[in-house]
BAGU-533530 format. One record per residue (C-alpha): residue number from 1; residue in one letter; y, z, x. Coordinates in steps of 0.02 Angstrom, whole numbers, plus 50000, padded with zeros to 5 digits. Layout:
% BAGU-533530
@pos->NUM	code->a	py->Y	pz->Z	px->X
...
//
This chain:
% BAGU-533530
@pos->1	code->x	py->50779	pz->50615	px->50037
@pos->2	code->x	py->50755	pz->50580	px->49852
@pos->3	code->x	py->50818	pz->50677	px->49714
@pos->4	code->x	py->50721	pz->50671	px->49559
@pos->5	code->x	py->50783	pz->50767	px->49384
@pos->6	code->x	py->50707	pz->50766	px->49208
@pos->7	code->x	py->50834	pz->50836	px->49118
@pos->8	code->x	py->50794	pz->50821	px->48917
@pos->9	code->x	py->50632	pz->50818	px->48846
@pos->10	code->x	py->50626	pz->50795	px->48649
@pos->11	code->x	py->50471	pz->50921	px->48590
@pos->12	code->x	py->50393	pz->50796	px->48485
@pos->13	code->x	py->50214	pz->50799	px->48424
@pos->14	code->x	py->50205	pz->50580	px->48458
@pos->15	code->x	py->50034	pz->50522	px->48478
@pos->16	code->x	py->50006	pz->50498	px->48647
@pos->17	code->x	py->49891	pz->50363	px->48653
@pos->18	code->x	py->49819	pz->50258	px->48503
@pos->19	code->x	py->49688	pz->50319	px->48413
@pos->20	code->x	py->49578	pz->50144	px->48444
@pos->21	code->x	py->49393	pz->50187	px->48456
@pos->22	code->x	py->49285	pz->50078	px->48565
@pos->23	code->x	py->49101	pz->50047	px->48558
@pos->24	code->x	py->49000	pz->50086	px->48712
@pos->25	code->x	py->48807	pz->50078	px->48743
@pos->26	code->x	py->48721	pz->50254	px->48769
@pos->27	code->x	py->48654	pz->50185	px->48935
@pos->28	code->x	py->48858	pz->50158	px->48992
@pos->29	code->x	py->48912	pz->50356	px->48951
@pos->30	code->x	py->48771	pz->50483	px->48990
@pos->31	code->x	py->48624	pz->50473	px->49142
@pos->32	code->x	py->48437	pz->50523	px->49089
@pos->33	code->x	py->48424	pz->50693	px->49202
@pos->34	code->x	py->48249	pz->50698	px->49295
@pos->35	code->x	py->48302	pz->50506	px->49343
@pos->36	code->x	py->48384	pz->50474	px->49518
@pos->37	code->x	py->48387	pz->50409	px->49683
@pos->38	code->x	py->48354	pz->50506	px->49832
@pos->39	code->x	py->48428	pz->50502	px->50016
@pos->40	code->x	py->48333	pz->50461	px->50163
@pos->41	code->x	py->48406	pz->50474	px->50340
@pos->42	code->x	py->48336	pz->50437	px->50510
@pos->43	code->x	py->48392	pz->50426	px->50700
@pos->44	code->x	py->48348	pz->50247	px->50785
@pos->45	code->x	py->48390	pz->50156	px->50944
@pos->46	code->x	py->48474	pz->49972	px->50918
@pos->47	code->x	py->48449	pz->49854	px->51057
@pos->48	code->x	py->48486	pz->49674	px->51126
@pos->49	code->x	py->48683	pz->49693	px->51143
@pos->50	code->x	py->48768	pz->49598	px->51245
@pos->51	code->x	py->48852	pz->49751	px->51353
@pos->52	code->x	py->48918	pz->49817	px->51186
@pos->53	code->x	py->48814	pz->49943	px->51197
@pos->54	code->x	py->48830	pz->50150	px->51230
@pos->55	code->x	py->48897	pz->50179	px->51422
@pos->56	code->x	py->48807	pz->50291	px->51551
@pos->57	code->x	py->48863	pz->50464	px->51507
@pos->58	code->x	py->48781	pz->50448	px->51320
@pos->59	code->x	py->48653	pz->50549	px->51374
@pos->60	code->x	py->48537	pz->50556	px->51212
@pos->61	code->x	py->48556	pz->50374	px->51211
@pos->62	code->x	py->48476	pz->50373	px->51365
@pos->63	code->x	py->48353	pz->50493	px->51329
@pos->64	code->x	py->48287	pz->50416	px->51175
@pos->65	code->x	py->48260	pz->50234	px->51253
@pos->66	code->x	py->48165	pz->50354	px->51408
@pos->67	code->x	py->48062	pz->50441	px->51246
@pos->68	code->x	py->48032	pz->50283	px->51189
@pos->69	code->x	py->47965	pz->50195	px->51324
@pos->70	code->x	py->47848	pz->50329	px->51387
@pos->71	code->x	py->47772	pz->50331	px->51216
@pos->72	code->x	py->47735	pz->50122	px->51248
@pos->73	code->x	py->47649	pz->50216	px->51425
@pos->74	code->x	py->47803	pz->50159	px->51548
@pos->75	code->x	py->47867	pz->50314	px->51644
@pos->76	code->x	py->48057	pz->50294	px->51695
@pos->77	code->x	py->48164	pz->50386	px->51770
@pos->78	code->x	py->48314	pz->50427	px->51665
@pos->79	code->x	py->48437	pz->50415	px->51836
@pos->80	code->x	py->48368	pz->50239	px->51828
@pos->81	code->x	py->48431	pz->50191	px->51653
@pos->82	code->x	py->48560	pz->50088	px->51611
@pos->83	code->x	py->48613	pz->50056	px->51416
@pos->84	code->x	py->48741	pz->49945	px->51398
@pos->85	code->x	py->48626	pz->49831	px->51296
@pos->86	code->x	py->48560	pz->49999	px->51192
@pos->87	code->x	py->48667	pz->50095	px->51055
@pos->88	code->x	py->48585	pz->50246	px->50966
@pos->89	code->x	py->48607	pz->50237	px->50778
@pos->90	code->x	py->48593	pz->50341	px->50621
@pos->91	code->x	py->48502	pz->50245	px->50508
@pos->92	code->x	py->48529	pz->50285	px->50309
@pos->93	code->x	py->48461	pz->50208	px->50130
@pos->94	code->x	py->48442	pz->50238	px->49964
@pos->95	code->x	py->48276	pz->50285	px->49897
@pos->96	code->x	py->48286	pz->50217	px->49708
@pos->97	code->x	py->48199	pz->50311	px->49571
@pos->98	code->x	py->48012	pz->50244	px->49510
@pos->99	code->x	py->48023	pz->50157	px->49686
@pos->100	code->x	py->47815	pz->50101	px->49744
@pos->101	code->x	py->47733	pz->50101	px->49908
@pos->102	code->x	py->47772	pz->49935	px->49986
@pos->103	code->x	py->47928	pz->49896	px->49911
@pos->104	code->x	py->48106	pz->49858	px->50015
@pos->105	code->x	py->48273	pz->49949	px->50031
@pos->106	code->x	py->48428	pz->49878	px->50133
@pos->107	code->x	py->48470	pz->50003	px->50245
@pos->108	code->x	py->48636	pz->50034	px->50328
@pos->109	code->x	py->48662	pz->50057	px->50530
@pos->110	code->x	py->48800	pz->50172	px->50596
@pos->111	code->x	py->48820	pz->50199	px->50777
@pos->112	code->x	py->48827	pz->50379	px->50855
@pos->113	code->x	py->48882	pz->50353	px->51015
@pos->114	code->x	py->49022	pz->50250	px->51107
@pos->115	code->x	py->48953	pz->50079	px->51076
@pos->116	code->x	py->49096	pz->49960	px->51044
@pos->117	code->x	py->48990	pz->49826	px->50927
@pos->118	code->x	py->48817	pz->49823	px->50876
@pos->119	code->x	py->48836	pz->49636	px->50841
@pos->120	code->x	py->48675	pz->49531	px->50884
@pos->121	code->x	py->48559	pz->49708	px->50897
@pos->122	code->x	py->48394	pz->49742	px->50833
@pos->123	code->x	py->48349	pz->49889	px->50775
@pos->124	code->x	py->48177	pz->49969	px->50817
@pos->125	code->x	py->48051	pz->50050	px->50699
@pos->126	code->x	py->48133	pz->50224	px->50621
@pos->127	code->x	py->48053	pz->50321	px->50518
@pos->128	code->x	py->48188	pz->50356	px->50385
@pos->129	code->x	py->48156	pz->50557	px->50304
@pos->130	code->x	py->48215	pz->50619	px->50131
@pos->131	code->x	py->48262	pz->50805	px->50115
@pos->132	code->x	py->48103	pz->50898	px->50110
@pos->133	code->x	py->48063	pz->50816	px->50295
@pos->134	code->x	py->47944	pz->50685	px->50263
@pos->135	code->x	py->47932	pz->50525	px->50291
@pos->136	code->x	py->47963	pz->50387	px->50162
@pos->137	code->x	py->48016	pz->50239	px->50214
@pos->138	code->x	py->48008	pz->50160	px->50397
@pos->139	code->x	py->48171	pz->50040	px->50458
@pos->140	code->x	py->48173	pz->49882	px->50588
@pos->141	code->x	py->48265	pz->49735	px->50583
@pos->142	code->x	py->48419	pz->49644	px->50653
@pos->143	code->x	py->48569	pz->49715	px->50622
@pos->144	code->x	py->48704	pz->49606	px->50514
@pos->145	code->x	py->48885	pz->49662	px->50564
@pos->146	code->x	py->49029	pz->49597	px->50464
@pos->147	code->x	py->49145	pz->49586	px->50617
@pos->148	code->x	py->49162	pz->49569	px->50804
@pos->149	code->x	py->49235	pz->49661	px->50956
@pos->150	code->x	py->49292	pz->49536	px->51087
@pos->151	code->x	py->49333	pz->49613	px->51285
@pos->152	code->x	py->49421	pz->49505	px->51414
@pos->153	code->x	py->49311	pz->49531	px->51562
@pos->154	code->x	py->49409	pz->49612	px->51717
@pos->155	code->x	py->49569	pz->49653	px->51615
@pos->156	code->x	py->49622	pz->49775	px->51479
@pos->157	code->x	py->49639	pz->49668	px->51310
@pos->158	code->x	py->49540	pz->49673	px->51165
@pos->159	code->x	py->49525	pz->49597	px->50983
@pos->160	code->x	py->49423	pz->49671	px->50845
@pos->161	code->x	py->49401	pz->49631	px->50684
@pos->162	code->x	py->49364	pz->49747	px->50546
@pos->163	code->x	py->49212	pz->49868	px->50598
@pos->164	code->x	py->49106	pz->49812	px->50706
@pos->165	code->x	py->49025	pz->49987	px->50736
@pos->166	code->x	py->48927	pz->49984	px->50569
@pos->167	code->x	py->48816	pz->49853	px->50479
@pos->168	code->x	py->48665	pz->49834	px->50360
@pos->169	code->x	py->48480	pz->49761	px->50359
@pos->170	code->x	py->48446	pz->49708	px->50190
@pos->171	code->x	py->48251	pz->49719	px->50153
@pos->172	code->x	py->48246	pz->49806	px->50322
@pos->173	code->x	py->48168	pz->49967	px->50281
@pos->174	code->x	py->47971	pz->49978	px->50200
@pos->175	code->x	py->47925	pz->50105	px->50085
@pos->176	code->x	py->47773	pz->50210	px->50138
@pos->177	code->x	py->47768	pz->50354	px->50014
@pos->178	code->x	py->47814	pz->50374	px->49825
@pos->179	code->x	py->47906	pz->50494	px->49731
@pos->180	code->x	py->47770	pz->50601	px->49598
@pos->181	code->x	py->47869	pz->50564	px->49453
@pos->182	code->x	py->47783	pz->50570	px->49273
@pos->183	code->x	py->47881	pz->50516	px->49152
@pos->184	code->x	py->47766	pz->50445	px->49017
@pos->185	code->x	py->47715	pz->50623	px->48971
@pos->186	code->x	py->47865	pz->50697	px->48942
@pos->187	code->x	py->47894	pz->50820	px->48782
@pos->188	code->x	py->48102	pz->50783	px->48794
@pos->189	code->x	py->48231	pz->50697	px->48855
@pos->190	code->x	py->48405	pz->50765	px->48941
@pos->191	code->x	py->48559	pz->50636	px->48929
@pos->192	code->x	py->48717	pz->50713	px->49055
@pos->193	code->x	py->48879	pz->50616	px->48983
@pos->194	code->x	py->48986	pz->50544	px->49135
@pos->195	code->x	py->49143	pz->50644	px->49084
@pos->196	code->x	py->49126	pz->50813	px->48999
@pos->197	code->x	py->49190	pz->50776	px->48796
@pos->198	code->x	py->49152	pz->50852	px->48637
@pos->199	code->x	py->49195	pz->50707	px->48527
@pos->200	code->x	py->49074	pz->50596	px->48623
@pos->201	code->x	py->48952	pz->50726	px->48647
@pos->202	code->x	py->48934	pz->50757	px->48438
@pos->203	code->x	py->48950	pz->50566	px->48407
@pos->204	code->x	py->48821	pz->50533	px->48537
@pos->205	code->x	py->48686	pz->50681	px->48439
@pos->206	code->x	py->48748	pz->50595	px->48302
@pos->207	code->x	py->48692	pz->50424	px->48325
@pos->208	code->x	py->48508	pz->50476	px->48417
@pos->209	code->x	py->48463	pz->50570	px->48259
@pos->210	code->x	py->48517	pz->50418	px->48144
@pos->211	code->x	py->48430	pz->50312	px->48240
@pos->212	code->x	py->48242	pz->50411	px->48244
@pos->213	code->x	py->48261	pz->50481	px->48073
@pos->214	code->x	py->48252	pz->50661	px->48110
@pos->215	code->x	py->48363	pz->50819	px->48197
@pos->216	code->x	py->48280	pz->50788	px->48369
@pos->217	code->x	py->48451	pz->50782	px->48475
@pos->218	code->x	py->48568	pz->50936	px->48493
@pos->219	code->x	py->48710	pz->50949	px->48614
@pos->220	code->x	py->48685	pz->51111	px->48719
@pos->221	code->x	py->48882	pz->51081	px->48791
@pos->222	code->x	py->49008	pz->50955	px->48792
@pos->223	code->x	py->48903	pz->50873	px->48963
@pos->224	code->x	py->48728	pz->50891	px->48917
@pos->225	code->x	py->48629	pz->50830	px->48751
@pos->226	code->x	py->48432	pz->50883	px->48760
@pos->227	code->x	py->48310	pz->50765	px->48649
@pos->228	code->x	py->48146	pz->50831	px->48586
@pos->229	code->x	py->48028	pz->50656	px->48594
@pos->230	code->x	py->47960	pz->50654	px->48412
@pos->231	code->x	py->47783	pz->50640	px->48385
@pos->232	code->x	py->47754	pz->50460	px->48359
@pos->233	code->x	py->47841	pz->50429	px->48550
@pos->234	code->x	py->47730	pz->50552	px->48650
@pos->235	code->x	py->47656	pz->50468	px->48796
@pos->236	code->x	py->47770	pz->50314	px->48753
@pos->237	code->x	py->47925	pz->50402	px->48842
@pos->238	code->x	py->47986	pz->50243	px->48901
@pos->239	code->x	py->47990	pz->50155	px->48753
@pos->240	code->x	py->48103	pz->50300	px->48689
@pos->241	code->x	py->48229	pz->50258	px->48826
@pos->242	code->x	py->48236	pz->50099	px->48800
@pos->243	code->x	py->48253	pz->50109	px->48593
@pos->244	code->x	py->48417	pz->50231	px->48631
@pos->245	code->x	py->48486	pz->50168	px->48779
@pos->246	code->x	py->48558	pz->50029	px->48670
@pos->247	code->x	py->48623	pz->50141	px->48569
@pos->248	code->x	py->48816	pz->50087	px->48507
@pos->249	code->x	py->48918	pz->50239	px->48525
@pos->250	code->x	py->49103	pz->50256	px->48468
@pos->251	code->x	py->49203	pz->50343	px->48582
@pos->252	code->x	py->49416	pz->50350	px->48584
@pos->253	code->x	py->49440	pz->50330	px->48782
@pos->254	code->x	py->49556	pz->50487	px->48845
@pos->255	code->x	py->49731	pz->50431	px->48898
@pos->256	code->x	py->49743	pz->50439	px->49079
@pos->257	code->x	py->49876	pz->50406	px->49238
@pos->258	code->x	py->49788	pz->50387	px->49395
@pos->259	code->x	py->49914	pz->50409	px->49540
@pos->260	code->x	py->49890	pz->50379	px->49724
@pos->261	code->x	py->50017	pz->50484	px->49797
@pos->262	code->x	py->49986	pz->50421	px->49986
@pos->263	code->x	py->49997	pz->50238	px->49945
@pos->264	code->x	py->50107	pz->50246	px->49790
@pos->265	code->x	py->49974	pz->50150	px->49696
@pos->266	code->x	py->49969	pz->50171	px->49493
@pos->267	code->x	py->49826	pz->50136	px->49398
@pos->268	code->x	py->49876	pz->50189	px->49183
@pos->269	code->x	py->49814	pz->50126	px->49019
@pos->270	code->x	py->49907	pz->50001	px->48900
@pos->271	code->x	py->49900	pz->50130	px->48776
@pos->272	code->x	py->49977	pz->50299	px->48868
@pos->273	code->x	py->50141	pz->50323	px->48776
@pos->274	code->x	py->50272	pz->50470	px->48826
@pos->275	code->x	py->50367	pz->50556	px->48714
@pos->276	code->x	py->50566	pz->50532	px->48714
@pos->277	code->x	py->50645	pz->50581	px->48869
@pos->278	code->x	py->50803	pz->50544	px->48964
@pos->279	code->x	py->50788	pz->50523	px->49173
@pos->280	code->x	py->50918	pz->50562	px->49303
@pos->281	code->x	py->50868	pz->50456	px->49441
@pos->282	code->x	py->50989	pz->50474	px->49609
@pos->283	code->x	py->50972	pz->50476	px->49784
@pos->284	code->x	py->51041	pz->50582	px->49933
@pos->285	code->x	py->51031	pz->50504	px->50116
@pos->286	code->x	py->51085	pz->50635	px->50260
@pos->287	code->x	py->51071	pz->50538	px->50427
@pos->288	code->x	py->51093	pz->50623	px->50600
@pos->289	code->x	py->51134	pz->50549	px->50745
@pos->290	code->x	py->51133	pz->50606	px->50934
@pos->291	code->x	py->51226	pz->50516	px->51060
@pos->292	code->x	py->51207	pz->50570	px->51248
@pos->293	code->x	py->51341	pz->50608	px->51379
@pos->294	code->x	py->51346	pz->50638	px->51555
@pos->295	code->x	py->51479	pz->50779	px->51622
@pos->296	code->x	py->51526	pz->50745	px->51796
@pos->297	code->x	py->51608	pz->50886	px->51890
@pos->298	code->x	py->51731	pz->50867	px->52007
@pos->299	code->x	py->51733	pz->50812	px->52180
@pos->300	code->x	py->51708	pz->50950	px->52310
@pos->301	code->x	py->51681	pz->51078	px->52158
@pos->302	code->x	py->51528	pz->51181	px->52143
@pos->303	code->x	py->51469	pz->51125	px->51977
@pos->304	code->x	py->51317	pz->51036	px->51926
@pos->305	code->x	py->51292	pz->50874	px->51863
@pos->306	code->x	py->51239	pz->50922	px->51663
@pos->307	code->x	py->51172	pz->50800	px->51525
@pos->308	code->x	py->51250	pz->50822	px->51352
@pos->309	code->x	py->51242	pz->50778	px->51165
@pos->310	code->x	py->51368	pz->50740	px->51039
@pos->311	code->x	py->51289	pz->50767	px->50863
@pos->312	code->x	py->51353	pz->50677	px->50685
@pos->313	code->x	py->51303	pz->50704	px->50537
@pos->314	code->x	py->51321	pz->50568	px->50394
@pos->315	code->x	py->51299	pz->50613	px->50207
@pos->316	code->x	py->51277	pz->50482	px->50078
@pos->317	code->x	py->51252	pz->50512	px->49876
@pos->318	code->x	py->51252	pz->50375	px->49784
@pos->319	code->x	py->51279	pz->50379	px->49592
@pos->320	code->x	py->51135	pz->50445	px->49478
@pos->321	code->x	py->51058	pz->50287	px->49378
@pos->322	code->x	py->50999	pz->50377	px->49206
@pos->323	code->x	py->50874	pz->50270	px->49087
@pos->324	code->x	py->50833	pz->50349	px->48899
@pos->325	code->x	py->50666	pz->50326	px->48849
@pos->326	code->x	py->50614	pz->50312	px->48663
@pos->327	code->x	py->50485	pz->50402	px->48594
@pos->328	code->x	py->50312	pz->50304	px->48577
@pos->329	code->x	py->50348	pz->50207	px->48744
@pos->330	code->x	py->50184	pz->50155	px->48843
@pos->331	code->x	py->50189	pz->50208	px->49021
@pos->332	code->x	py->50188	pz->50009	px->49089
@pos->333	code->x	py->50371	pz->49978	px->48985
@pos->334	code->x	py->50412	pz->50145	px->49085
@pos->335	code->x	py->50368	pz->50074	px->49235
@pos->336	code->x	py->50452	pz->49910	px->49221
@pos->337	code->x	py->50608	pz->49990	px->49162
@pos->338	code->x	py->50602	pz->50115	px->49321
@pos->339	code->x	py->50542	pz->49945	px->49442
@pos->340	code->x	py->50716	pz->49858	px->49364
@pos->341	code->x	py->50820	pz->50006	px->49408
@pos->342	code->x	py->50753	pz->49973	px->49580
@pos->343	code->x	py->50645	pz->50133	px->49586
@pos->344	code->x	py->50489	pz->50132	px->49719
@pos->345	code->x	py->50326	pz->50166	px->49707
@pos->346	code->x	py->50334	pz->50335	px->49765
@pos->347	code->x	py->50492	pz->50390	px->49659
@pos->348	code->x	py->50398	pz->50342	px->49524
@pos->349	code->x	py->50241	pz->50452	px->49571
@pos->350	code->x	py->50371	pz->50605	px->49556
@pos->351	code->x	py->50459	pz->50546	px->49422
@pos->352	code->x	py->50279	pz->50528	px->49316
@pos->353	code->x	py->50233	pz->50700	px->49357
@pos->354	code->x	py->50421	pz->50778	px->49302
@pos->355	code->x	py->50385	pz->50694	px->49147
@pos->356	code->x	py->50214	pz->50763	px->49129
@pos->357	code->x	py->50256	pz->50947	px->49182
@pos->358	code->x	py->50414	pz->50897	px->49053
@pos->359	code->x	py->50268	pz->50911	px->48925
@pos->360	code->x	py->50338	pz->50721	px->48869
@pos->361	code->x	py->50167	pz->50649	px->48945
@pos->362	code->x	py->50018	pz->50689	px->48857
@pos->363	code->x	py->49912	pz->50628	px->48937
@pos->364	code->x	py->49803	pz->50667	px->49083
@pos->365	code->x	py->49896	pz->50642	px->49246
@pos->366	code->x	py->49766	pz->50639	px->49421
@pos->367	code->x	py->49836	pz->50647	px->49571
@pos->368	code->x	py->49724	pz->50572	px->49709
//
């Protein structure tokens, strides 16, 4: 059990991260609204395994490849059906925006039932469905898996590599109906930034107005910026897009820790700095041990035969390690100071958010 104490903070006001401005395209910060893919889905039957495929009790799986051959005018009974070499999929893709009849979309395969590869299948013609229940795209194809699942016949063992259970058709679905999507004859525009700022979201109105010459952008919050297309653009939407989508934007990128608190994975920037703070770092091992008896009674005697436990408990503290911190230190030199003390991973996951609820961190601190 570790033991983790922040015990001085110095209330400083110390920058906590440089004030270094970077330039970034509008196209990299905000998305056009009115401007996105959509999700299709669809149910499909993979076949052609080689005994990889659902067993006998997958019912649907067996009612589907029944459906499906009665609809090619062979009636089977399902009692009759075996579907080793069948799997029943969900089929999925990615319907991009301003997508056209007749286009491609790689589509990925997921089994559904108990299928232990689908390695060497083919997938059948699925009609693939977006939200509102029609159909816009139709799958088929053979299935690419990027792994195996390998059975010893007659006896229990098993290798499998990564996920066999899963794979992709690229170009393997068709597009059979568009999206209505008119975007020449828009009257305005609607830019969402990627991360909710005020500073960007001014510099960003700031820069669109510069650039067309008149008080046509206006942020409504520190997300959303709505453009009214001037006069001389109506109809010629696209070439609007394009003119600001280049536009060079100067943004200060926020100070940030990213911490993965199940793998004890850090991700910070160069520039986070902490204010100056001294760390108590120490650790407290209690171990407890159980070792089993036996007590015999005596010959002849009435008792009972009874298993017991002797208990011990160890306690182990060793000496606090304590490492001052000077104000205006980045987070890495933190970290490398902490890794030399022989800190882990995970101690220093704690240790970062002591110092942040310290108020010596000022910076934003996500925990994943």
């Amino acid at each position: 059990m570790r033991f983790l104490l922040v015990i001085f903070a110095a209330l400083t006001l110390t920058a906590a991260s440089s004030e270094r401005k970077v330039e970034v395209y509008l196209k990299d910060l905000a998305r056009l609204q009115g401007v996105r893919a959509n999700q299709l889905m669809g149910y499909g039957v993979v076949v052609g395994l080689e005994g990889t495929g659902d067993k006998d009790q997958t019912r649907f799986t067996v009612q589907s490849l029944t459906n499906l051959m009665a609809r090619q005018g062979i009636s089977v009974n399902p009692g009759n059906v075996k579907v080793k070499n069948v799997a029943s999929v969900m089929v999925t893709a990615e319907l991009p925006p301003f997508a056209r009849s007749g286009q491609r979309l790689d589509i990925t395969v997921s089994s559904t039932g108990d299928a232990s590869s689908l390695a060497g299948g083919t997938l059948l013609m699925t009609p693939l469905l977006g939200p509102d229940n029609q159909v816009y795209a139709v799958a088929q194809g053979s299935v690419l898996v990027g792994g195996f699942a390998a059975v010893a016949r007659g006896g229990g063992n098993a290798v499998t590599k990564n996920h066999p259970t899963a794979g992709r058709i690229p170009d393997g679905a068709l597009i059979e109906r568009e999206v209505e999507l008119n975007f020449a004859d828009r009257t305005n525009l609607r830019y969402a930034l990627l991360e909710d700022d005020f500073s960007t979201a001014v510099q960003v109105v700031g820069a669109i107005n510069e650039e067309l010459g008149e008080l046509v952008a206006k942020a409504q919050d520190p997300r959303t910026i709505d453009v009214i297309i001037p006069r001389e653009f109506r109809g010629r939407a696209v070439e609007l897009v394009a003119r600001l989508e280049n536009l060079p934007i100067l943004t200060q990128p926020k100070s940030r820790v990213v911490v993965n608190e199940k793998t004890g994975t850090i991700i910070m920037g160069t520039e986070v700095r902490v204010n100056a703070v001294n760390i108590v770092q120490g650790s407290l091992s209690i171990q407890v041990s159980s070792t089993p008896s036996v007590s015999q009674p005596q010959p002849f005697s009435e008792g009972q035969t009874a298993v017991t436990s002797a208990r011990e408990v160890k306690v182990t503290e060793e000496k606090g390690k304590t490492l001052k911190v000077d104000s205006g230190v980045t987070v890495g030199q933190l970290a490398e100071s902490l890794n030399a003390m022989g800190v882990t991973p995970r101690d220093l996951v704690a240790i970062l958010q002591a110092i942040k609820d310290a108020g010596a961190l000022s910076a934003e601190l996500r925990i994943l």
